[in-house]
C-alpha positions as a Python dict, from the first residue, in 0.01 Angstrom:
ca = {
    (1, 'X'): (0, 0, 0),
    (2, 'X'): (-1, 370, 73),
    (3, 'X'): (-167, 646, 17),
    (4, 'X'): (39, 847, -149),
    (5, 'X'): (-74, 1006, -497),
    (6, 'X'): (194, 1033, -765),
    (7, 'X'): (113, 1223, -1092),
    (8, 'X'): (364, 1112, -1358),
    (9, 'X'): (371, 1394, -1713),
    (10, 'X'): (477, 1175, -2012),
    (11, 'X'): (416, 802, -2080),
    (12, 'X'): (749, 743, -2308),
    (13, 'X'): (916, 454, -2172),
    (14, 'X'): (1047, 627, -1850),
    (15, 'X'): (743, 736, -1756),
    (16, 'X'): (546, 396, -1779),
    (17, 'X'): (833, 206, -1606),
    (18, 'X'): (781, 471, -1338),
    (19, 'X'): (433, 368, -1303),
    (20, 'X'): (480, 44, -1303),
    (21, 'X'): (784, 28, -1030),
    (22, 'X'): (545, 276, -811),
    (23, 'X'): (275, -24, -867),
    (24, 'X'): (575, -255, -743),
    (25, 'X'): (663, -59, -457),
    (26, 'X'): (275, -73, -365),
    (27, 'X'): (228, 291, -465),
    (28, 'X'): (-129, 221, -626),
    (29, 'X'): (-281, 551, -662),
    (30, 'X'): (-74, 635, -950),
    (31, 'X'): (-177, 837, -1290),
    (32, 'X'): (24, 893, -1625),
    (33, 'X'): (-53, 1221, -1861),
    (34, 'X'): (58, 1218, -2198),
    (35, 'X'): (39, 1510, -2482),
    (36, 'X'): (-37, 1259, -2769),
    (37, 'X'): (-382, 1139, -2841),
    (38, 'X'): (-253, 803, -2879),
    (39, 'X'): (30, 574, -2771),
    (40, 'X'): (168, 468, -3065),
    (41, 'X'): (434, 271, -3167),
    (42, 'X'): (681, 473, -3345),
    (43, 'X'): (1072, 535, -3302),
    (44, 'X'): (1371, 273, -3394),
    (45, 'X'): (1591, 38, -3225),
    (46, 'X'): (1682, 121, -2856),
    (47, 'X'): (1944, -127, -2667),
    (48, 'X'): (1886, -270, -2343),
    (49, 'X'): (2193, -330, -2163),
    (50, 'X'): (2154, -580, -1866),
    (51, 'X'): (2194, -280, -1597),
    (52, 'X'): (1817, -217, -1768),
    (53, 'X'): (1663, -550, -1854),
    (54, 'X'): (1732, -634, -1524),
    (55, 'X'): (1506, -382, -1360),
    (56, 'X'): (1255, -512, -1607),
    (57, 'X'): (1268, -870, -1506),
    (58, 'X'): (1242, -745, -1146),
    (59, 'X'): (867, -581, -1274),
    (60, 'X'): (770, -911, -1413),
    (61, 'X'): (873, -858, -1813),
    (62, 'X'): (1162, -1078, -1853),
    (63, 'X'): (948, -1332, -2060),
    (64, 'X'): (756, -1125, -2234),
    (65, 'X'): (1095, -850, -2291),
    (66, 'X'): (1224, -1174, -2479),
    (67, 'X'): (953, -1242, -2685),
    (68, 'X'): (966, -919, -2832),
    (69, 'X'): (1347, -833, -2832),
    (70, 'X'): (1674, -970, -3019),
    (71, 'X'): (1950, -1137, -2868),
    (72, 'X'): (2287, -1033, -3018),
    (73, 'X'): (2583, -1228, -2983),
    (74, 'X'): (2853, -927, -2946),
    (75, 'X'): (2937, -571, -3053),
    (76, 'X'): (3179, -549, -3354),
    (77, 'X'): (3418, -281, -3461),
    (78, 'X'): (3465, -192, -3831),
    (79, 'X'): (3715, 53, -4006),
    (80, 'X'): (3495, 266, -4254),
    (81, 'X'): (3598, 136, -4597),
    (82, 'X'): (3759, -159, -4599),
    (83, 'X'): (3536, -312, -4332),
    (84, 'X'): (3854, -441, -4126),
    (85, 'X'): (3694, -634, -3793),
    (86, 'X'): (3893, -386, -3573),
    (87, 'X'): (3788, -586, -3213),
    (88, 'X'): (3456, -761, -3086),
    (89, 'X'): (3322, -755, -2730),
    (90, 'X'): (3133, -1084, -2651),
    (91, 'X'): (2750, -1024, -2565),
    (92, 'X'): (2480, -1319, -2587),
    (93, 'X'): (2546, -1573, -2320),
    (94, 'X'): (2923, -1426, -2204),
    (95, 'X'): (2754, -1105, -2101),
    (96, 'X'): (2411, -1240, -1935),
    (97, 'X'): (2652, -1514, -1771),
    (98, 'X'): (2898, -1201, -1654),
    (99, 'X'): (2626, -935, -1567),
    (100, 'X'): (2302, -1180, -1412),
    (101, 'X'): (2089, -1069, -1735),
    (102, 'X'): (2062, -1053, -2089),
    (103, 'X'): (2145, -773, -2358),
    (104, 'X'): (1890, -737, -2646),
    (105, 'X'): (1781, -497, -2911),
    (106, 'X'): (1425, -409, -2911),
    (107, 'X'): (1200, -151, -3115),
    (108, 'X'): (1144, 141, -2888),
    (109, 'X'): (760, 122, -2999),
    (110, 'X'): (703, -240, -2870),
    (111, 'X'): (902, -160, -2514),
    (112, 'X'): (639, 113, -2537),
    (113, 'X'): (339, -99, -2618),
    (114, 'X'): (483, -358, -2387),
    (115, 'X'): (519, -123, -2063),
    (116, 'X'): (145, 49, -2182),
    (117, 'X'): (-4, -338, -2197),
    (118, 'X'): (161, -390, -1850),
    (119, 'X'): (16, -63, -1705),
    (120, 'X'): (-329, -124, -1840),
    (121, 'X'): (-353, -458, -1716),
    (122, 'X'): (-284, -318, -1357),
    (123, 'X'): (-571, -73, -1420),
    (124, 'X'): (-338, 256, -1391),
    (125, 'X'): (-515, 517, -1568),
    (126, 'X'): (-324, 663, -1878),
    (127, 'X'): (-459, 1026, -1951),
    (128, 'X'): (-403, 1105, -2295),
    (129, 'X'): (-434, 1459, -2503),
    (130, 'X'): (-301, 1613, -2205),
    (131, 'X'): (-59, 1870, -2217),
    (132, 'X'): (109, 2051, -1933),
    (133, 'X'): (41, 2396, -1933),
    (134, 'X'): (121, 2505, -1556),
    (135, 'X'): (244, 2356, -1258),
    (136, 'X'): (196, 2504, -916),
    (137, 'X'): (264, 2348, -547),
    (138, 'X'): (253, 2397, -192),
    (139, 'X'): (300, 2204, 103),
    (140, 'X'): (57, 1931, 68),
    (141, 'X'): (102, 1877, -281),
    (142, 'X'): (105, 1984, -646),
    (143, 'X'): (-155, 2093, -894),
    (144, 'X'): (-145, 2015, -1308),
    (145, 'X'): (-289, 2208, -1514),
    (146, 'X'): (-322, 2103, -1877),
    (147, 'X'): (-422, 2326, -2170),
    (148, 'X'): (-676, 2085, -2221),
    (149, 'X'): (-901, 2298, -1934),
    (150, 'X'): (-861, 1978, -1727),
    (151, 'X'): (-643, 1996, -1363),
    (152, 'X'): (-561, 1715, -1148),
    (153, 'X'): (-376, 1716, -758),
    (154, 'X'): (-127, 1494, -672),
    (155, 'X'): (108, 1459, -346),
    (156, 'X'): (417, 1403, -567),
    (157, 'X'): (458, 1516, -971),
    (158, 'X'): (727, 1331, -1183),
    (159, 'X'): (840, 1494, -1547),
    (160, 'X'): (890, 1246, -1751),
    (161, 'X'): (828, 1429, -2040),
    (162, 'X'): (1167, 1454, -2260),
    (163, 'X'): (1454, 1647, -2340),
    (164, 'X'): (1224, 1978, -2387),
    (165, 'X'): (1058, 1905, -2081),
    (166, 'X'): (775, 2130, -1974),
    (167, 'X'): (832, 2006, -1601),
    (168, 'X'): (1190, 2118, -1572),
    (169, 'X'): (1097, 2460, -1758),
    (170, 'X'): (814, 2519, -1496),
    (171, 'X'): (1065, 2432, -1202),
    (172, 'X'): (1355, 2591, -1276),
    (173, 'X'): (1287, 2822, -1584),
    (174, 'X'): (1309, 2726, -1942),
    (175, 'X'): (1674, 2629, -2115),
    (176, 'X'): (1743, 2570, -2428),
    (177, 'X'): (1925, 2246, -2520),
    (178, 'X'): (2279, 2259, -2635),
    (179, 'X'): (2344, 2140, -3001),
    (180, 'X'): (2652, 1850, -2994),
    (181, 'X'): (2749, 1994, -3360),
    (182, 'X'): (2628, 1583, -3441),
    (183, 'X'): (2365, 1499, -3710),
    (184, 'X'): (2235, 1162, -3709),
    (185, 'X'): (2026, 930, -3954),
    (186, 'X'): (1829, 668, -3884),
    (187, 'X'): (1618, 381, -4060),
    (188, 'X'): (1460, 20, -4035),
    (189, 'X'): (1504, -218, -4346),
    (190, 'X'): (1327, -535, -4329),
    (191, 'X'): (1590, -785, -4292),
    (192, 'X'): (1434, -1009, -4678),
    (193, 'X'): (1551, -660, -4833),
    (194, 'X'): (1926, -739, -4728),
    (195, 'X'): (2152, -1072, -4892),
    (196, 'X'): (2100, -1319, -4562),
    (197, 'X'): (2485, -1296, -4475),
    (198, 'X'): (2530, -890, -4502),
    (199, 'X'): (2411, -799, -4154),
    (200, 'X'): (2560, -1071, -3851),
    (201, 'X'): (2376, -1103, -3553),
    (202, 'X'): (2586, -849, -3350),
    (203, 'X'): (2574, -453, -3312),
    (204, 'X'): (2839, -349, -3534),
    (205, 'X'): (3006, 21, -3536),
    (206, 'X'): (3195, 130, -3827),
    (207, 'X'): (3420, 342, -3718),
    (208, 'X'): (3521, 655, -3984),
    (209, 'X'): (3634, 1029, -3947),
    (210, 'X'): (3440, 1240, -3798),
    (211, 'X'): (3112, 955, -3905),
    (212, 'X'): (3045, 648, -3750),
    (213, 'X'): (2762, 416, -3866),
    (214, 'X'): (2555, 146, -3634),
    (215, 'X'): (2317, -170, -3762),
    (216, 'X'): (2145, -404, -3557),
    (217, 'X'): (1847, -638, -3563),
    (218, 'X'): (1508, -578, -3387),
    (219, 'X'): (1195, -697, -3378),
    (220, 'X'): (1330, -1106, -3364),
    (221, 'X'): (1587, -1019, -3630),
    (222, 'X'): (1283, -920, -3863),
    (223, 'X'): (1360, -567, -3945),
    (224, 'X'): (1771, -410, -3940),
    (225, 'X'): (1786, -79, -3743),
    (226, 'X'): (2035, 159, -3857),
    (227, 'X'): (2150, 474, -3734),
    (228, 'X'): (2418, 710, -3921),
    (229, 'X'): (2621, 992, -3719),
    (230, 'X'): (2753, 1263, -3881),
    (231, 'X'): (2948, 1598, -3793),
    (232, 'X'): (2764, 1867, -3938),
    (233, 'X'): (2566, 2142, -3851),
    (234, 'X'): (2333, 2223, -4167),
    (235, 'X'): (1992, 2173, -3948),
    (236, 'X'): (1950, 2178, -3596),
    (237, 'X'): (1612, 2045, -3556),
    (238, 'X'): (1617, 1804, -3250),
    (239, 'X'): (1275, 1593, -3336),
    (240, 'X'): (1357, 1252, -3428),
    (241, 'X'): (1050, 1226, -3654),
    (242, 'X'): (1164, 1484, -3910),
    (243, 'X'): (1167, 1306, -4287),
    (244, 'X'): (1523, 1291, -4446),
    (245, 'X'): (1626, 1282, -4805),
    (246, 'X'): (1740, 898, -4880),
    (247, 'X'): (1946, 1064, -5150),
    (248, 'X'): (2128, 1332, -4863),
    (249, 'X'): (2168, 1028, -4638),
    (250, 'X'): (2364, 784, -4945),
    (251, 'X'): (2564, 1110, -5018),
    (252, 'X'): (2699, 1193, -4698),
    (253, 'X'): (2817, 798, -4673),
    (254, 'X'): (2871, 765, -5057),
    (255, 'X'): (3246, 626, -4994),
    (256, 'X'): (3196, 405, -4731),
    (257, 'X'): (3208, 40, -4730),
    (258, 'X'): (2976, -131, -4945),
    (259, 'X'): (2770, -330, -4720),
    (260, 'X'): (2687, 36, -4563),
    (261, 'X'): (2582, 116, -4888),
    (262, 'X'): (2369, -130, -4942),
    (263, 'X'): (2162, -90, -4638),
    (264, 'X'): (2131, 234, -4711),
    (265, 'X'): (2007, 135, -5043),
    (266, 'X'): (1756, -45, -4922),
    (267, 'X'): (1607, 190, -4697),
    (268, 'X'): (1313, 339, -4745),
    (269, 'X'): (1170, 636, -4525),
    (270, 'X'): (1455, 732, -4336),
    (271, 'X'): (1468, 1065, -4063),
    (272, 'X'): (1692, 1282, -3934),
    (273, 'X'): (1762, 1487, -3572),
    (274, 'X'): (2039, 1704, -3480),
    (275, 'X'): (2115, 1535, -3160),
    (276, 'X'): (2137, 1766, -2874),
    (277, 'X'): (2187, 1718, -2484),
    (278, 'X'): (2215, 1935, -2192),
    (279, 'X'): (2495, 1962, -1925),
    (280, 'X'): (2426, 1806, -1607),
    (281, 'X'): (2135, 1959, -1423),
    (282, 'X'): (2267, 2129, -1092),
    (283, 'X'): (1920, 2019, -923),
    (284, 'X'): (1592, 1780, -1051),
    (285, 'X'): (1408, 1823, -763),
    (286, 'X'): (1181, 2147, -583),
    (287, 'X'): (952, 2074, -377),
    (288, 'X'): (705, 1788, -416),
    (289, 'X'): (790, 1791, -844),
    (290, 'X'): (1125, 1607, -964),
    (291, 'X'): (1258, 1469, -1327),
    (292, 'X'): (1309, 1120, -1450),
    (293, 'X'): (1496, 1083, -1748),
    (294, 'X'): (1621, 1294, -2082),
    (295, 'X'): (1402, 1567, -1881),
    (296, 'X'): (1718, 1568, -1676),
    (297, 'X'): (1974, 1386, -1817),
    (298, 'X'): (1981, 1370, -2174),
    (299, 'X'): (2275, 1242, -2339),
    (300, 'X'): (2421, 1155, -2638),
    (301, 'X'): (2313, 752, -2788),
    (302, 'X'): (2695, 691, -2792),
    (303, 'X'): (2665, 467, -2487),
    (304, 'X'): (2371, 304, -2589),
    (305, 'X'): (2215, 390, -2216),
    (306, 'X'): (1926, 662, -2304),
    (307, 'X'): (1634, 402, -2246),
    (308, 'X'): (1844, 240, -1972),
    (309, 'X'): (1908, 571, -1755),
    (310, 'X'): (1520, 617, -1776),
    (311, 'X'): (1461, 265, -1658),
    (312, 'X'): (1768, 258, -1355),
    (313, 'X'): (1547, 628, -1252),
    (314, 'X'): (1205, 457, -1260),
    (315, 'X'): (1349, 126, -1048),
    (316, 'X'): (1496, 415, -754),
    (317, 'X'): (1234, 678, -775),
    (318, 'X'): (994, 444, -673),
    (319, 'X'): (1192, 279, -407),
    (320, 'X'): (1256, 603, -210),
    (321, 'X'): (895, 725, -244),
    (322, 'X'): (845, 379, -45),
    (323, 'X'): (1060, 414, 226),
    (324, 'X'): (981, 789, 250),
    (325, 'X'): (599, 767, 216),
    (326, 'X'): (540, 975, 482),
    (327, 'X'): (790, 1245, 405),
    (328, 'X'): (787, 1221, 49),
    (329, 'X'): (970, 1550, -33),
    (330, 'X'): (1252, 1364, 178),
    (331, 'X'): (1252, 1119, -83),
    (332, 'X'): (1269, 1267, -360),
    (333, 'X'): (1586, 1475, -263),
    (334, 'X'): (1758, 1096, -157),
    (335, 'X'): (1640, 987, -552),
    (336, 'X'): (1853, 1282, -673),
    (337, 'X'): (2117, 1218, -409),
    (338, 'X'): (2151, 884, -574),
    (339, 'X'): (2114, 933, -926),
    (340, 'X'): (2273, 1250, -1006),
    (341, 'X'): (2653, 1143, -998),
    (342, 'X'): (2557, 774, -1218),
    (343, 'X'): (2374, 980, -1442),
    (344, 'X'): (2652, 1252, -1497),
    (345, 'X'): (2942, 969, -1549),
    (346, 'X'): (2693, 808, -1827),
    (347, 'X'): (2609, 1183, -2010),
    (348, 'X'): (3047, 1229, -2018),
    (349, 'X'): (3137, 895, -2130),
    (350, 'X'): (2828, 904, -2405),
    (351, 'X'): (3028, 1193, -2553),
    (352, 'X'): (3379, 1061, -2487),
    (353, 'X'): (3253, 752, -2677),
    (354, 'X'): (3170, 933, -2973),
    (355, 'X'): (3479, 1166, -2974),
    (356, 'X'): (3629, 831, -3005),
    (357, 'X'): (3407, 696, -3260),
    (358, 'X'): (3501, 950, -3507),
    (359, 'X'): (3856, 1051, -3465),
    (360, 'X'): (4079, 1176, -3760),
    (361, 'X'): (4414, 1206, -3717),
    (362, 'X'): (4594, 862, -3792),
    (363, 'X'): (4774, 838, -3533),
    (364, 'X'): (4533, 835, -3277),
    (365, 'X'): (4360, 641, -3497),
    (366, 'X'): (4631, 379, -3481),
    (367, 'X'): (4632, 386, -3110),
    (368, 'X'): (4242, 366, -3078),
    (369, 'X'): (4227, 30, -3316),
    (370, 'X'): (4549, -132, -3112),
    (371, 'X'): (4370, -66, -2779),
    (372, 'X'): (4010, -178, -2902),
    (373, 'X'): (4172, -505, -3081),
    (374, 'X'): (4422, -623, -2812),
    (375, 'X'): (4172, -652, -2569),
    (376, 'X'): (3933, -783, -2754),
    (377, 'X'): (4187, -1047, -2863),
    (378, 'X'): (4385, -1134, -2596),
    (379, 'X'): (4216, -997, -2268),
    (380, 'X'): (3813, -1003, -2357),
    (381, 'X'): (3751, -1007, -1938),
    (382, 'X'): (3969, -654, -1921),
    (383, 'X'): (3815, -547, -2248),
    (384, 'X'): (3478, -652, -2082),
    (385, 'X'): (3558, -544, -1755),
    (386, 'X'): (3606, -153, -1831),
    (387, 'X'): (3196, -179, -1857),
    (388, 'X'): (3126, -360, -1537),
    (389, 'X'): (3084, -2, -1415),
    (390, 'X'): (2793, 35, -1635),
    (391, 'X'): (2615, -273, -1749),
    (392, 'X'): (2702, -497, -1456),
    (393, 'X'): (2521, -190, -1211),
    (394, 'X'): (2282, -330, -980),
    (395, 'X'): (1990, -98, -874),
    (396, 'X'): (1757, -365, -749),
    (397, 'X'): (1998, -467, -516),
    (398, 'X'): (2133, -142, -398),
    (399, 'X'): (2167, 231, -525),
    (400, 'X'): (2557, 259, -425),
}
């Protein structure tokens, strides 16, 4: 146990798995500030790849992750219209066999509530209704201001606090995030809404020009999240709890296959955010303060790997603040040293997959569905194997 004192700013998911891997690493004298009154459970679906679930079993949440999460059996590939199965990529028992753990969907509200149970019951204390207002340092430590009047010191701060992150803005000046020129829907649809054989027990990507669509099951296969990408630029908000018009959202996917339709149909509040992301970061760290995150590396969900970047930073940040105890600012430059070149690779293939997603021009069209569906057919461990990289990455083992 040691005596270091570690002031986390934000208690999304990132920010409580920080906590909780600090508690891990026997870094007890740990506290999380959060703007919202409440922790609530809002958002959508999230996907946990094994290169995250596997930092979570290594906190103590595997049983508990699976209570709460859905297993699918493999990602499927669908042209637009005609719903042609243009390749499938085994998941279920193939990838937890492959990778040492499983692959589920989960609501992002119950991870939330889950990590929040998890840091409760280890008596962390969870400081909500504070906002960061100013952060100031020195050589012994820093000191949080929120605009609540209340201040706290801490040897080490950590912003965990999003893609407009107060943290990085009082670091290294403000920026503004970039728009991607991407819109996106999303929705949940309880799964009695939907005919029992519309929706398979799979993430499935229907692939279309310049619009892809994604559906998959949460919450034990009781509600179907869907999320609907679109290029466009006629808002730019970047909240992902801005109301949508169900009307705009059937519109802009009015020709599309009819299962997609249906779904959509069946919808009922659905939201919209323009989604934005920032190019990589050329430092996280000053000082005694670094960023954990979308506060440093926000990307694009194209990837799937938002929630799972978070997670990988959490697992590392809180092993180098153990080995460095004594010389934490040592440590936190070594988490950066680590994390900044994984983190980069993930933010360029995120958009790289979603150039992909929504190509136009037939031809590379052609060539996109003949590379996805030979491997998939005839060489699943090469069609696997270009993700080892990413799912099959090990940071409880190693950082390399």
């Amino acid at each position: 146990m040691t005596g270091l004192s570690v002031g986390i700013v934000g208690a999304g998911p990132g920010g409580l798995a920080l906590a909780l891997a600090l508690h891990h690493a026997g870094i007890t004298d740990v506290t999380v500030y959060e703007q919202s009154d409440t922790i609530e459970r809002i958002g959508a679906g999230i996907q946990l790849s094994p290169n995250a679930t596997r930092v979570l079993g290594a906190l103590g949440l595997r049983e508990p992750l699976a209570a709460i999460g859905f297993y699918p059996q493999a990602v499927q590939f669908r042209a637009w219209r005609s719903g042609y199965l243009i390749a499938t990529r085994p998941l279920g028992g193939f990838s937890e066999a492959r990778y040492g753990a499983p692959y589920y969907h989960i609501h992002r509200g119950d991870l939330q509530a889950l990590l929040f149970e998890q840091v409760r019951a280890l008596d962390i204390p969870v400081r909500t209704g504070h906002t960061l207002a100013t952060l100031r340092q020195d050589t012994d430590g820093v000191s949080l201001a929120f605009a609540c009047g209340r201040t706290a010191r801490h040897g080490v701060a950590v912003g965990c606090d999003g893609i407009r992150s107060v943290v990085r803005a009082q670091l290294f000046g403000a920026t503004r995030p970039r728009f991607t020129g991407h819109l996106a829907w999303r929705g949940l649809v309880p799964a009695e809404r939907l005919p029992a054989d519309l929706v398979p027990p799979t993430v499935t990507a229907w692939l279309g020009p310049r619009k892809h669509f994604v559906h998959y099951y949460v919450r034990g296969g009781a509600l179907v999240n869907f999320v609907g990408v679109i290029e466009d630029d006629r808002w730019q908000s970047d909240s992902w709890r801005e109301p949508g018009d169900p009307a705009e959202l059937a519109r802009d996917f009015r020709d599309w296959h009819p299962s997609i339709r249906r779904i959509i149909e069946a919808s009922g509040d659905v939201f919209r955010w323009a989604l934005h992301d920032h190019a990589p970061l050329p430092a996280w760290t000053a000082g005694r303060a670094t960023l954990l995150g979308d506060a440093c590396h926000p990307m694009l969900p194209y990837l799937a790997q938002g929630a799972a970047m978070a997670i990988e930073d959490a697992w590392v940040l809180a092993r180098m603040l153990e080995h460095w105890e004594d010389e934490p600012t040592e440590g936190l430059v070594q988490y950066e040293r680590y994390r900044r070149p994984r983190t980069a690779r993930v933010q360029a293939g995120s958009r790289a997959q979603g150039e992909t997603f929504h190509l136009s021009d037939r031809w590379r069209i052609v060539g996109r569905n003949l590379k996805l569906g030979l491997g998939s057919r005839y060489l699943p461990e090469i069609a696997m194997a270009q993700f080892d990289w990413l799912h099959g990455y090990d940071c409880v083992k190693g950082f390399d």
